[in-house]
VMD Tcl script that builds the backbone (N, CA, C; Angstrom):
set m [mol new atoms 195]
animate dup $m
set s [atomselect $m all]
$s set {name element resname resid chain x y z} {
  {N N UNK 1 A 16.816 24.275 -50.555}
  {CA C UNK 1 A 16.283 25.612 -50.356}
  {C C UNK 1 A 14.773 25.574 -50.088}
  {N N UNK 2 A 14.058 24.700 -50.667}
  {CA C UNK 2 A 12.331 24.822 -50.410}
  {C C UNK 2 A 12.312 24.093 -49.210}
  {N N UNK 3 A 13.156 23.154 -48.132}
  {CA C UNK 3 A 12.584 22.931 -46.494}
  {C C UNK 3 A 13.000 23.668 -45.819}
  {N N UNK 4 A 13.669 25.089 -46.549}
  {CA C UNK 4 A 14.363 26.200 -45.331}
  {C C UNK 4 A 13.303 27.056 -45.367}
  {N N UNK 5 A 12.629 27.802 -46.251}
  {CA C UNK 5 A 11.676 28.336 -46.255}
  {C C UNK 5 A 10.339 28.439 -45.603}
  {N N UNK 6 A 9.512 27.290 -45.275}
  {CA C UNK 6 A 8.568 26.880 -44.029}
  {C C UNK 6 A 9.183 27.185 -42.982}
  {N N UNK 7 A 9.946 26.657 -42.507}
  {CA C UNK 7 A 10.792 27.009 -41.666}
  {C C UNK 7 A 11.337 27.746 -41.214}
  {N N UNK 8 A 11.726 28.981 -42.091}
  {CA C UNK 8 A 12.167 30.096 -42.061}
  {C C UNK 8 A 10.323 31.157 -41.513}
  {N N UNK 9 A 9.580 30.574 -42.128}
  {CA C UNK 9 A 8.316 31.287 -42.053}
  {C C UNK 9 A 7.920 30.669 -40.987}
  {N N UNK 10 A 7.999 30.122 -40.741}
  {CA C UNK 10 A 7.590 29.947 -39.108}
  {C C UNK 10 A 7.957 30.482 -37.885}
  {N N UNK 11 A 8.942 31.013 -38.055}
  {CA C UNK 11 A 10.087 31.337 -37.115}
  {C C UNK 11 A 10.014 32.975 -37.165}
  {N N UNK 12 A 9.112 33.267 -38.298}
  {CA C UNK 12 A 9.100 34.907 -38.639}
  {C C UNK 12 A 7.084 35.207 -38.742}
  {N N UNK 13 A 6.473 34.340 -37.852}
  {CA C UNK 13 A 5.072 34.742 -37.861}
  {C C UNK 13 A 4.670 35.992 -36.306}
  {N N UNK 14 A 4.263 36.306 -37.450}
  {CA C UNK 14 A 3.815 37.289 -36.233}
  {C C UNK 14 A 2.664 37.170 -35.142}
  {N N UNK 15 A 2.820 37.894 -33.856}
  {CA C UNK 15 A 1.985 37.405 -33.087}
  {C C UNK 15 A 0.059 37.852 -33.496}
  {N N UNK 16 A -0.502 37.147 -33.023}
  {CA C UNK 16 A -1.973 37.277 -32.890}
  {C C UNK 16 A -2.671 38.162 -31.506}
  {N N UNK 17 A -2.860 38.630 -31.951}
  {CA C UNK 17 A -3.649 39.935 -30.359}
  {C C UNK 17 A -5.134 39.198 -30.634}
  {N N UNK 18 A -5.549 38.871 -29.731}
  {CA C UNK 18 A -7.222 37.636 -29.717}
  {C C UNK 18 A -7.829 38.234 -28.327}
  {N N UNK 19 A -9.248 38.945 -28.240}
  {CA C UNK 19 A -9.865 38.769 -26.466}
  {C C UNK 19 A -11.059 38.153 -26.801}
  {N N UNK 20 A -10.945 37.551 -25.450}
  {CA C UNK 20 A -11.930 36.184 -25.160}
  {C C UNK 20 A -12.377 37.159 -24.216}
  {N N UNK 21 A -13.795 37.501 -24.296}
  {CA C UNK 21 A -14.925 38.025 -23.456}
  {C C UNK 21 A -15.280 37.244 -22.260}
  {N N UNK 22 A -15.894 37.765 -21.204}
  {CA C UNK 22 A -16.247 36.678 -19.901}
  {C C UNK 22 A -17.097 36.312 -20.858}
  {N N UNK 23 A -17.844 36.175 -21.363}
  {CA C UNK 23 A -19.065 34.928 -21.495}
  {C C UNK 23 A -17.983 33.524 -22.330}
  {N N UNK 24 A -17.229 33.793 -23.449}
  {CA C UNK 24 A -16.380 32.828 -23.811}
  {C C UNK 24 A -15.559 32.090 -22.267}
  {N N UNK 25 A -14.628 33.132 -21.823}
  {CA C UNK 25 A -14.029 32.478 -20.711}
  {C C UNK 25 A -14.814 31.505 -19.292}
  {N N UNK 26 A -16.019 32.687 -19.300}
  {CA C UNK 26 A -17.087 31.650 -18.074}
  {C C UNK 26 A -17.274 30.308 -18.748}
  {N N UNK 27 A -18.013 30.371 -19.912}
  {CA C UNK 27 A -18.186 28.776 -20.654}
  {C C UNK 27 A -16.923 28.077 -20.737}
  {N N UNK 28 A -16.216 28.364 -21.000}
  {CA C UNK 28 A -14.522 27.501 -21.062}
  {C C UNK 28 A -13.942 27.275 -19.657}
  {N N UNK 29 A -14.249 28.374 -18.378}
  {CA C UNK 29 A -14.281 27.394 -16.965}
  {C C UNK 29 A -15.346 26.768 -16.741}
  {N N UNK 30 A -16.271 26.774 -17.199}
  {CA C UNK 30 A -17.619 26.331 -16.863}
  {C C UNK 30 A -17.673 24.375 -17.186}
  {N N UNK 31 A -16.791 24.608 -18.088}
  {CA C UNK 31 A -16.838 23.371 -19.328}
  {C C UNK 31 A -15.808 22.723 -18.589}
  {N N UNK 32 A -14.100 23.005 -18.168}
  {CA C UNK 32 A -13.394 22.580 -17.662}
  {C C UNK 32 A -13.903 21.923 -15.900}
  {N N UNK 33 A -14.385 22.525 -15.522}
  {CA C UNK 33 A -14.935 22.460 -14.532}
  {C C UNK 33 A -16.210 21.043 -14.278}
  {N N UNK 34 A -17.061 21.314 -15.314}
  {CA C UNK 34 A -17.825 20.173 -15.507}
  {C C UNK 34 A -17.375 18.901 -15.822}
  {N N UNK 35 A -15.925 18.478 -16.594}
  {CA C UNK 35 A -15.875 17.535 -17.413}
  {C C UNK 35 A -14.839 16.841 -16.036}
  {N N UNK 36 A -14.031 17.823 -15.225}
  {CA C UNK 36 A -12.959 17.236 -14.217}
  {C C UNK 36 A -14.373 16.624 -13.098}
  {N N UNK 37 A -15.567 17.584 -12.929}
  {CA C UNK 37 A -16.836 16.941 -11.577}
  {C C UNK 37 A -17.342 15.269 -12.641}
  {N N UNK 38 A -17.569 15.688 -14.079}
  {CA C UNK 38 A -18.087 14.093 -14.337}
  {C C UNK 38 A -16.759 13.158 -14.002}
  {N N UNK 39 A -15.366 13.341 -14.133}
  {CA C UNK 39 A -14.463 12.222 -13.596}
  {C C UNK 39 A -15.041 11.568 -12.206}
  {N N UNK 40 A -14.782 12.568 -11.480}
  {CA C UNK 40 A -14.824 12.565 -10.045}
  {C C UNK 40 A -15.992 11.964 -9.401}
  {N N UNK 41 A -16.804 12.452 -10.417}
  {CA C UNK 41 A -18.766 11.550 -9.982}
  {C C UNK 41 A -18.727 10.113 -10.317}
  {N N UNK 42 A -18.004 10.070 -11.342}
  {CA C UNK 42 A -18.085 8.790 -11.982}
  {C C UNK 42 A -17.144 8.153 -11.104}
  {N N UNK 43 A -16.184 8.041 -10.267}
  {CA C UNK 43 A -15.232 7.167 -9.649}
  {C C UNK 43 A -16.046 7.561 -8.405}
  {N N UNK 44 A -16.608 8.495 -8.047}
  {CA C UNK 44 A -17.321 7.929 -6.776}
  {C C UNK 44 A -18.555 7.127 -6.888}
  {N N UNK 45 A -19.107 7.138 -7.970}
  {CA C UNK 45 A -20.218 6.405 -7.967}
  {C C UNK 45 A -19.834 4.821 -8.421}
  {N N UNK 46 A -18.625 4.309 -8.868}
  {CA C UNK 46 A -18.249 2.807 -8.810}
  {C C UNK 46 A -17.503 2.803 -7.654}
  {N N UNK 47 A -17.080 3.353 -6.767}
  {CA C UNK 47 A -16.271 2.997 -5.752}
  {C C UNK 47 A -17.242 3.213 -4.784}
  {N N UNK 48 A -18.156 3.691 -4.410}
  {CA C UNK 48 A -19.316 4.249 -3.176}
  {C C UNK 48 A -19.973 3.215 -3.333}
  {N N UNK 49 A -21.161 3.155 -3.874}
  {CA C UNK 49 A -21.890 2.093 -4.041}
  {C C UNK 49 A -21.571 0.419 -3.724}
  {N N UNK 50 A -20.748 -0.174 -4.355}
  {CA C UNK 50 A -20.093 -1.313 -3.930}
  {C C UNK 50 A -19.380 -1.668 -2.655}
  {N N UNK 51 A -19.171 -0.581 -2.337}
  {CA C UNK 51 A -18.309 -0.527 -0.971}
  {C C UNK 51 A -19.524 -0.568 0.120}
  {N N UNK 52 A -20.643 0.324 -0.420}
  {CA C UNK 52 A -22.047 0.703 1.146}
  {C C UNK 52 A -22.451 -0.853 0.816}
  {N N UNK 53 A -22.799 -1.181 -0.138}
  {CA C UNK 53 A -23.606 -2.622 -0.375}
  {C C UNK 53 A -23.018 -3.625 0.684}
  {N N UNK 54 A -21.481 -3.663 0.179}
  {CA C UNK 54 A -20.952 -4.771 1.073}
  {C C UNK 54 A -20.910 -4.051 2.621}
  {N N UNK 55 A -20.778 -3.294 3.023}
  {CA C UNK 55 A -20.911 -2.622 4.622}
  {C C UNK 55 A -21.845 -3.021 4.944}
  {N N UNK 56 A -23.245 -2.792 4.447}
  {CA C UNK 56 A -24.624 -3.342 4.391}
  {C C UNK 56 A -24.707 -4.669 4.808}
  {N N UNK 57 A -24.441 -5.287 4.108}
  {CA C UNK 57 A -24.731 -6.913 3.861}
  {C C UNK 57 A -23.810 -7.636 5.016}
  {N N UNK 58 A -22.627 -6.907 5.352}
  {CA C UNK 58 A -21.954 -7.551 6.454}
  {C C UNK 58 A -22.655 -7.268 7.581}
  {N N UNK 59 A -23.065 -5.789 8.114}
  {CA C UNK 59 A -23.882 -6.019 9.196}
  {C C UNK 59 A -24.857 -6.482 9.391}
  {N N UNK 60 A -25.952 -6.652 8.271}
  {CA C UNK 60 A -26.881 -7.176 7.934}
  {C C UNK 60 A -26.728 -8.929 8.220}
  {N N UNK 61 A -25.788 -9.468 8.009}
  {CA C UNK 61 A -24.978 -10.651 8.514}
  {C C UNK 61 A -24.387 -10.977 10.070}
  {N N UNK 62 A -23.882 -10.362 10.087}
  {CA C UNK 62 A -23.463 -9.527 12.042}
  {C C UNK 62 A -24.894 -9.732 12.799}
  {N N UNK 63 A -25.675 -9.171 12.483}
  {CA C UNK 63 A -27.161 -9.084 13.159}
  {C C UNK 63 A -27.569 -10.462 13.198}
  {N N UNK 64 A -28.154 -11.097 12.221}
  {CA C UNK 64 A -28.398 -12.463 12.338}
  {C C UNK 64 A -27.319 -13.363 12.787}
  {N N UNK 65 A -26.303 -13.452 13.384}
  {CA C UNK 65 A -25.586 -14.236 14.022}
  {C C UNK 65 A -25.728 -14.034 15.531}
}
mol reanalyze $m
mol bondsrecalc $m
mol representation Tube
mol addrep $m
């Protein structure tokens, strides 16, 4: 009888009515938004860089031949 009870109360909670103001919601896209551009900066900035260097250095090679 006491693991039916949690259980039973869970199943009987009532809902929550909550408003999130634009300034909460702007900061919470604001934030989502920022953290998906640092992925995206960060894999272009190890994949860009290494890639121009060697483009570089091959023509840079090309030329003197």
């Amino acid at each position: 009888m006491n693991k039916v009870i949690p259980i039973i109360l869970t199943f009987m909670a009532t809902p929550i009515f909550a408003y999130i103001g634009p300034g909460m919601g702007g900061g919470a896209l604001a934030a989502i938004i920022g953290f998906f551009a640092a992925i995206i900066i960060g894999i272009w900035g190890i994949l860009y860089y290494p890639i121009k260097r060697f483009i570089k250095n091959k023509k840079k090679s090309k030329d003197e031949q």
